[in-house]
N, C-alpha and C positions, 0 to 999 in steps of 0.2 A: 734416549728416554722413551720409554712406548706409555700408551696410554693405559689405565685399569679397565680392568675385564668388567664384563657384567656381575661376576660372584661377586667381582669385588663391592661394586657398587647399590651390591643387597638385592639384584634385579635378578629376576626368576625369566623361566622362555618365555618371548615374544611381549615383555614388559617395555621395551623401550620403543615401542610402536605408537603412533598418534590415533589417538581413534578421535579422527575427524569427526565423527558424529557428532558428540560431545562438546567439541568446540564449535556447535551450529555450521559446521561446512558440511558439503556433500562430497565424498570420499570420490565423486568418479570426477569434479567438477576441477577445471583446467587451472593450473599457479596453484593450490593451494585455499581457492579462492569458492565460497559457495555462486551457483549459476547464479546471477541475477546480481551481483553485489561488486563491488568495486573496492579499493582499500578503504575509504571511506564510510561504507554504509550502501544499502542496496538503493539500486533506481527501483523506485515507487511507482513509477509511471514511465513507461517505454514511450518515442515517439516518433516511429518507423510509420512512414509515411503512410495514409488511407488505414493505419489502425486503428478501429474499433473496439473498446475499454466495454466490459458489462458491468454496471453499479448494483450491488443488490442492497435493498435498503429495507431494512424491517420484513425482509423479504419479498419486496417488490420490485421487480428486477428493470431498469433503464439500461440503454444501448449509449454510450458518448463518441457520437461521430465527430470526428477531427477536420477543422476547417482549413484547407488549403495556404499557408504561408500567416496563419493568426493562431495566436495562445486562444484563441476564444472559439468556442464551437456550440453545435446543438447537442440537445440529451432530447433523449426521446422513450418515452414509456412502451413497457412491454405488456401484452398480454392484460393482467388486471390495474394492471397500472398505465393501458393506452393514453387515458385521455393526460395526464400530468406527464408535461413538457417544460424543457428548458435550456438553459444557458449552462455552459461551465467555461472557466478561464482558467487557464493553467499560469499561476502565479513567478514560483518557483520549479525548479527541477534539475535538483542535482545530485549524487549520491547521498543519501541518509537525508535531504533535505528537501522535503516536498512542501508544496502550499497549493488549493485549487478554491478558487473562487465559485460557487453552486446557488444554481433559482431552480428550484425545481415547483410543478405545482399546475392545478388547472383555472387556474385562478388566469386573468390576461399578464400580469406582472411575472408570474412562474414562480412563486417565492411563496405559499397556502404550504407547500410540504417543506423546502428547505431553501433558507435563504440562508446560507454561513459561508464563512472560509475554513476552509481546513486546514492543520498545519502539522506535516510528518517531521521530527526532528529527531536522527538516531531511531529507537523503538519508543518513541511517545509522542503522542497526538495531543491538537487541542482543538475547539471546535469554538469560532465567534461567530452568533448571530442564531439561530432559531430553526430547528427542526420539527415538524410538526407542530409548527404554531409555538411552541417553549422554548424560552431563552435558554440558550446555552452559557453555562461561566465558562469564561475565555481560559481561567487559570489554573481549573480542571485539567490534568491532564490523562490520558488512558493510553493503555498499551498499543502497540501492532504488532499483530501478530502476524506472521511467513506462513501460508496454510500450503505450500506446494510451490516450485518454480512461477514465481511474477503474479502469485495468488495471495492479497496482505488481508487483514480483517482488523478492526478494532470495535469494541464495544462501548458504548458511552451509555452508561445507566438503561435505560431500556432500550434505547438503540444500539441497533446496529452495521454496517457497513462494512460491504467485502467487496474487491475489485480486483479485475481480473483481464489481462486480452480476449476477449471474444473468439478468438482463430484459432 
């Protein structure tokens, strides 16, 4: 018993091709698999050791340096954002499933720009506790968006937030 042809099957040249594109993978990227993702959903957050995360928030870009052997580190402003400093804790972390704990702010507490947890599940975000001084609803949820290998972004009403390895 052999199997049917392409004519048969109504399939014209080079129809029965996968254009990985299309189904969000990167056609050079290893299994099948786009870089940066796992069968689950992509890692949000890499954490190879002494790596350095840049946060850019509203366009003001923080450095998240990683504390030796603790989910919790410092944030540290960049350039027009020197003086607002803080804390982040990385909650969760596992493919498609991120949560990061954030004080940001020049305030002594770190929490005047953002005191919330974040929380990546599959492609949607939700944001508890207060960004520039405004409460955020927890039930809101907003997209994330993949801008480039281990480069995600999400928008939440006038903000916004893009993170990225530093290296």
């Amino acid at each position: 018993m052999s199997d049917i042809t392409d004519k048969e099957r109504g399939l014209g040249n080079k129809e029965r091709g996968v254009n990985r594109s299309a189904l969000g993978e990167s056609p050079d990227a290893g299994g099948g698999r786009a870089a940066g993702t796992s069968a689950t959903g992509p890692m949000y957050w890499t954490t190879a050791e002494g790596r350095v995360y840049r946060i850019v928030l509203n366009g003001y870009k923080f450095d998240f340096h990683p504390s030796k052997g603790s989910a919790a580190a410092r944030v540290e402003g960049r350039w027009t954002a020197s003086s607002h400093d803080g804390t982040y804790e990385i909650l969760r972390n596992a493919p498609g499933d991120f949560q990061m704990r954030l004080r940001i702010g020049s305030d002594p507490n770190h929490t005047e720009n953002v005191n919330a947890t974040f929380t990546v599940s599959g492609q949607s975000a939700s944001i508890e506790g207060s960004l520039n001084g405004e409460r955020q609803d927890p039930a809101s949820k907003f997209g994330v968006t993949q801008k480039g290998r281990e480069r995600y972004e999400l928008v939440a009403g006038k903000n916004s937030l893009e993170w990225f390895p530093r290296d």
